[in-house]
C-alpha positions in Angstrom: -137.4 65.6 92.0 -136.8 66.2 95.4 -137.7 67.6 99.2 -135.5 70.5 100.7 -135.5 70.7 104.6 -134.3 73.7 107.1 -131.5 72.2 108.5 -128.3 73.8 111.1 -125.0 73.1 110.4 -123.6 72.3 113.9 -120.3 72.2 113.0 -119.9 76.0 111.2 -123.1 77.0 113.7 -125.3 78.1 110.1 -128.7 77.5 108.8 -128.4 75.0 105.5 -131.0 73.8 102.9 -130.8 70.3 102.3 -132.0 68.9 99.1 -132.9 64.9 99.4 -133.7 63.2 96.2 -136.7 61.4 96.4 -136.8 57.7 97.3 -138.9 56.7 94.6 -136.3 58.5 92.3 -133.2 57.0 93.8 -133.3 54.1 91.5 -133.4 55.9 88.4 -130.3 56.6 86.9 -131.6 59.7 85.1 -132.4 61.0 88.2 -129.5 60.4 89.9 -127.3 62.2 87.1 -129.6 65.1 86.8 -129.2 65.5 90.9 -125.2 65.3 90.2 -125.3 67.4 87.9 -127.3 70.2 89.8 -124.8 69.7 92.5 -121.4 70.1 90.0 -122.9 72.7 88.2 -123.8 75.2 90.8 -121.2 73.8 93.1 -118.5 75.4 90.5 -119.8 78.7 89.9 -119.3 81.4 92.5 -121.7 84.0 92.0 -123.9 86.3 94.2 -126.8 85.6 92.7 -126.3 82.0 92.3 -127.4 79.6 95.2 -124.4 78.4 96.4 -123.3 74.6 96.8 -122.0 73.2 99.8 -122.0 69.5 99.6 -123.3 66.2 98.5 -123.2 63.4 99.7 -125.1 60.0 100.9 -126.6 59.6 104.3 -128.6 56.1 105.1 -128.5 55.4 101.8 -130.0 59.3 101.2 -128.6 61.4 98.4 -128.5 65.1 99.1 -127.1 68.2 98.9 -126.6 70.8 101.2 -127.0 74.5 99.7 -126.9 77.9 101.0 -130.1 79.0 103.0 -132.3 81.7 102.0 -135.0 83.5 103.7 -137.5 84.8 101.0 -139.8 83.3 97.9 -139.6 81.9 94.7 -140.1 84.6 91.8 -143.0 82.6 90.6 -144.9 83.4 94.3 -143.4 87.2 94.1 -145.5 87.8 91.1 -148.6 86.2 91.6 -150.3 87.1 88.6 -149.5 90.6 89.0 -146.6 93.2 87.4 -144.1 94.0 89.8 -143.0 97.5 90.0 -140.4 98.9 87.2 -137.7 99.5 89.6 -138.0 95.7 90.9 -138.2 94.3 87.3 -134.9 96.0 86.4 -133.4 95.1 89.5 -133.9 92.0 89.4 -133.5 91.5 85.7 -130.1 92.8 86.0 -129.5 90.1 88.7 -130.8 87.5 86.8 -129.0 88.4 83.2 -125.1 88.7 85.6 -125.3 85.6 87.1 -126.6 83.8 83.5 -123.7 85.5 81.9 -121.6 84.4 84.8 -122.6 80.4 84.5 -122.6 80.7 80.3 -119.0 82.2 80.6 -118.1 79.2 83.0 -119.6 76.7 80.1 -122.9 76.1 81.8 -126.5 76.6 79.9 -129.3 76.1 82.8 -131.8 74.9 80.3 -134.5 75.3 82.9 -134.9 79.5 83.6 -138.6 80.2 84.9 -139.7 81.7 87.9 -140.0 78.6 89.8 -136.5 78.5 89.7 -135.6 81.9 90.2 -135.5 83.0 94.2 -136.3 86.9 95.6 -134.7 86.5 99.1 -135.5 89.1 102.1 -133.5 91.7 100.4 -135.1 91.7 97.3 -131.9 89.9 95.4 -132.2 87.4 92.9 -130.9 84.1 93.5 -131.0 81.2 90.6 -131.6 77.5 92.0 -132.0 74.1 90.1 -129.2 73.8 87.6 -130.5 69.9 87.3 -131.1 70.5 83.8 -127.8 72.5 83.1 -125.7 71.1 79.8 -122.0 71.5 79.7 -120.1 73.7 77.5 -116.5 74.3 76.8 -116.7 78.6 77.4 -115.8 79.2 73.9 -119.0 76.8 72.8 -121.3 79.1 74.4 -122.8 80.0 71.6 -122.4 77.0 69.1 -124.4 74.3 68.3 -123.7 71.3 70.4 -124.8 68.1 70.7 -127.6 67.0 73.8 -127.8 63.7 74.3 -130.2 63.9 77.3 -132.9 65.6 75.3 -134.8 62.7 74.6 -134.8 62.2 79.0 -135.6 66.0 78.7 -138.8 66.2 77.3 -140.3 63.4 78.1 -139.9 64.5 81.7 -140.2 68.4 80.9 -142.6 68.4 78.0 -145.0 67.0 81.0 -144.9 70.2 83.2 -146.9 73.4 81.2 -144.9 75.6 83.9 -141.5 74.7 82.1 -142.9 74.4 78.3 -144.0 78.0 78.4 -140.7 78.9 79.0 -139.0 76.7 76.4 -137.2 77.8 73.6 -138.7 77.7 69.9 -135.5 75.2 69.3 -136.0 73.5 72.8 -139.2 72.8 71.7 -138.2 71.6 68.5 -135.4 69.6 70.1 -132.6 71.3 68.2 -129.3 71.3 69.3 -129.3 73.9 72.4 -126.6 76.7 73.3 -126.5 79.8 75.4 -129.0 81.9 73.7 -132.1 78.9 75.0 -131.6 80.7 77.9 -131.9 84.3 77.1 -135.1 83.3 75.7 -135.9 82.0 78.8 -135.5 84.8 80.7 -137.1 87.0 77.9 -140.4 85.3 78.7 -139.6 85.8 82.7 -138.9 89.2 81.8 -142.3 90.1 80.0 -144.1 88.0 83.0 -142.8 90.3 85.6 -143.4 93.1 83.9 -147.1 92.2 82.9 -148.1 89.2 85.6 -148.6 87.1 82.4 -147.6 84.3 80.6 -145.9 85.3 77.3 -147.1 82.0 75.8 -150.2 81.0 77.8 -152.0 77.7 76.8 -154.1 74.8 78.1 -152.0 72.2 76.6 -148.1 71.6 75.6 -149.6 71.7 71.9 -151.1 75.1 72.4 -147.9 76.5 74.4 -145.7 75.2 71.9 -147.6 76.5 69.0 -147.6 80.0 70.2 -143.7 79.5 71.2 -142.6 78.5 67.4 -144.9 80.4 65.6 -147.1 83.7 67.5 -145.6 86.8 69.2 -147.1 87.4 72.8 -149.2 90.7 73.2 -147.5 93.4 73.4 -146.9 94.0 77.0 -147.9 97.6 77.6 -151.4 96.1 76.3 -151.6 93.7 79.5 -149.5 97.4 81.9 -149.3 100.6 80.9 -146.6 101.5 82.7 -144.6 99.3 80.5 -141.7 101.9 79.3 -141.4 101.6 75.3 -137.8 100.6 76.1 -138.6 97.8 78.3 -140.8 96.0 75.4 -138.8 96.4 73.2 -135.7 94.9 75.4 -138.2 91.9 75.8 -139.3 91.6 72.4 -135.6 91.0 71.2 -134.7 88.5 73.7 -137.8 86.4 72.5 -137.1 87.1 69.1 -138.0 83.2 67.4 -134.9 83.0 65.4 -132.0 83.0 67.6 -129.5 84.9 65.7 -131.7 87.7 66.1 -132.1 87.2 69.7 -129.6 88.6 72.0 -126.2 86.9 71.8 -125.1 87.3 75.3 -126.6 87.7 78.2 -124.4 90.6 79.1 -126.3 92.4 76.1 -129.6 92.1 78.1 -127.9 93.5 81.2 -126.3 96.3 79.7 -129.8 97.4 78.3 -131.7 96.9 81.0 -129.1 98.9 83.6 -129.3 101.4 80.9 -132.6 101.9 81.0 -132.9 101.7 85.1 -130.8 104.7 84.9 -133.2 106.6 82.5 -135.9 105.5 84.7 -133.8 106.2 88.2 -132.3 109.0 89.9 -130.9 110.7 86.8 -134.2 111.5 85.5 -134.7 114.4 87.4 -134.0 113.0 90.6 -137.2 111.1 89.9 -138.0 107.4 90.9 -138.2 104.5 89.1 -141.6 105.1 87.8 -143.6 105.7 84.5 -143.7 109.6 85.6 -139.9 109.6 85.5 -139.3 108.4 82.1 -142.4 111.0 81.0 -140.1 113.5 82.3 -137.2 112.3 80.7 -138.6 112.2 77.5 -139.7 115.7 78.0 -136.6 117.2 78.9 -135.1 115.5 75.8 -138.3 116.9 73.9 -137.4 120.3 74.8 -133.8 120.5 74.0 -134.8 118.8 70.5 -137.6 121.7 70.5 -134.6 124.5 71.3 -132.4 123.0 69.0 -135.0 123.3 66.0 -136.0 126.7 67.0 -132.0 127.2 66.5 -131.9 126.1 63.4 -135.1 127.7 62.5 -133.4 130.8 63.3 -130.5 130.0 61.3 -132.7 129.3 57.8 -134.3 132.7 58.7 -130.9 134.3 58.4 -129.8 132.4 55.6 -133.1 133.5 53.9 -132.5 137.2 54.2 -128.8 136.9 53.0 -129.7 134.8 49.6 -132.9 136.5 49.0 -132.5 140.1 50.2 -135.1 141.3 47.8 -138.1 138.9 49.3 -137.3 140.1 53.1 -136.2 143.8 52.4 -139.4 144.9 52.8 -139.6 143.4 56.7 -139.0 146.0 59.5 -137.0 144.8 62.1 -140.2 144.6 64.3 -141.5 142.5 61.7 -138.0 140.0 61.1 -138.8 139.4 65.3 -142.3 138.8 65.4 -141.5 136.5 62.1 -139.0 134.7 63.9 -140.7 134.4 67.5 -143.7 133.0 65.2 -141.2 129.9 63.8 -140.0 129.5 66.8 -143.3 128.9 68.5 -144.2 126.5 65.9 -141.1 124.4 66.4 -141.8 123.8 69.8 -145.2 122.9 69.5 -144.6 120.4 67.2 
C-alpha cells in the first residue's frame, strides 16, 4: 500500500513518519480513497493509543501523510510465535480495547485489527496504525447493520493476504453487512495470539482459515500455555464467539473484564505480581474463606441438630459435641 520514511519536521524541530502511497498505486482510485480515508479517519480521533495524524498532502505529484513517530515494533514482531507475559497481555489488551471503544464511539469500525497493525512503542503502550480499511458510522450505528459498499474492493484485495483472513470476522468472511462488533472479534483472535503465540484460526489457504473462522472453535488456549488464567479464556472465548449477538457488544465490555482481571492477577492479590502464582493465591484465599464459611455453617446445623433432636445428641458429653464438631469442621475444609 505504501512506504513510511523517518523524516524531521524542521519547522516544529520533531521526528515524523511519513507515509507515501506507492507509485504503482497512485492511479488506482481504490487506492487513493483507502489512503484518504486512513488519513480522515485517524486524523479525527484523538486518542493515546491511536497514532496520531498530522497531515496529508501532495508533494511532486507524491501523496502522503505525515503521522506521529514511534520508536518501538509492531505487535506482530513483539510476539514472535511466543505468549507474552500475563501482565503485558492485559496491558496491552486494555490499550487496545480503549482506543477501539474510543474510534467505535466516534463512528469508526477499523475493519483491519491484527497485529500487524497494532504498534508496542519503547514504553510498552499500544498504538493502533492503518485505519485504511475503516467504514464510517453515525455513533448511534455502531452496532447496526449497515450497508459496505467497498466490500467487493475489500476482499478481493484482503481475501489475498492469509495474515488479515485469519483475523476476519465469521460475517467479514461471509461478506455480511459489518458493524462494531467485526472488530471485537478481531481483537479476540489478537487476544488469544498474545496469550498463546498462536494463530486462533491457523491454515494454509483462505479456504482452510475461513472454514475454521465460520465453523470450528480454536483450541483452548491454556492447551497451547498453561499459564493461561481460566478467566482470561474465557474473556477470549466470548469475544470470538461466531454469532455476534453473543459476542461482546462493546468494546468497553472487553476492557472492563480484562482490567478486572489484571487486578485479580496484580498487586491486590497478595501483593503478588502479575503471574499464574498470584491468581493461585487468590483463589486460595477465596478457598479458605469459603472453607471458614462452611465450617460456620457446619457449626450452625450441629446446633440446630441438638435443639430439634435433643434425644439423638443427649447422650454426647461436651468433650464429645467438640471433638464431633472439630471433626465437621475438618472435613469442610478439606473439601
Amino acid at each position: 500500500m505504501g512506504v513510511v520514511y523517518k523524516a524531521e519536521d524542521i519547522r516544529l524541530h520533531r521526528m515524523v513518519a511519513l507515509k507515501f502511497l506507492m507509485s504503482e498505486k497512485a492511479r488506482d482510485a481504490f487506492a487513493l480513497e483507502r489512503f484518504q480515508r486512513e488519513a480522515q479517519a485517524a486524523s479525527a480521533l484523538n486518542h493515546p493509543n491511536i497514532c496520531i495524524i498530522y497531515d496529508t498532502d501532495i508533494e511532486d505529484g507524491c501523496r502522503y501523510i505525515a503521522m506521529e513517530f514511534l520508536d518501538g515494533v509492531t505487535l506482530r514482531r513483539r510476539i514472535a510465535h511466543k505468549p507474552l507475559p500475563l501482565k503485558q497481555t492485559l496491558e496491552l489488551g486494555i490499550e487496545i480495547t480503549k482506543a477501539l471503544a474510543a474510534a467505535h464511539a466516534a463512528g469508526i469500525i477499523h475493519r483491519d485489527i491484527k497485529p500487524a497493525n497494532i504498534f508496542v512503542t519503547e514504553a510498552g503502550h499500544a498504538k493502533i496504525l492503518d485505519f485504511r480499511l475503516v467504514k464510517r458510522v453515525s455513533s448511534d450505528e455502531g452496532l447496526s447493520s449497515m450497508p459496505t459498499a467497498e466490500d467487493t474492493e475489500l476482499f478481493t484485495s484482503l481475501g489475498s493476504t492469509v495474515g488479515t483472513s485469519a483475523y476476519m470476522s465469521p460475517e467479514q468472511a461471509r461478506g455480511e453487512e459489518l458493524d462494531a462488533r467485526t472488530d471485537l472479534f478481531s481483537f479476540g483472535a489478537v487476544l488469544y495470539e498474545m496469550a498463546t503465540g498462536r494463530l486462533a484460526f491457523p491454515g494454509n489457504t483462505e479456504a482452510v482459515i475461513h472454514e475454521a473462522i465460520l465453523n470450528k472453535p480454536p483450541i483452548p488456549a491454556v492447551r497451547l500455555n498453561k499459564e493461561v488464567p481460566a478467566e482470561l479464556e474465557e474473556i477470549i472465548g466470548i469475544a470470538l464467539e461466531k454469532d455476534r449477538k453473543l459476542r461482546y457488544q462493546k468494546a468497553a465490555d472487553i476492557s472492563a473484564d480484562l482490567q478486572r482481571l489484571q487486578q485479580e492477577t496484580g498487586e491486590d492479590a497478595l501483593g503478588a505480581a502479575s503471574t499464574r502464582g498470584g491468581w493461585r493465591l487468590k483463589r486460595m484465599a477465596r478457598k479458605r474463606w469459603r472453607a471458614a464459611a462452611g465450617a460456620l455453617l457446619a457449626g450452625v446445623i450441629v446446633a440446630a441438630g441438638i435443639h430439634f433432636y435433643p434425644r439423638t445428641v443427649s447422650a454426647l458429653s461436651a468433650k464429645d459435641t467438640i471433638v464431633l464438631a472439630d471433626v465437621i469442621n475438618k472435613s469442610v475444609v478439606t473439601r
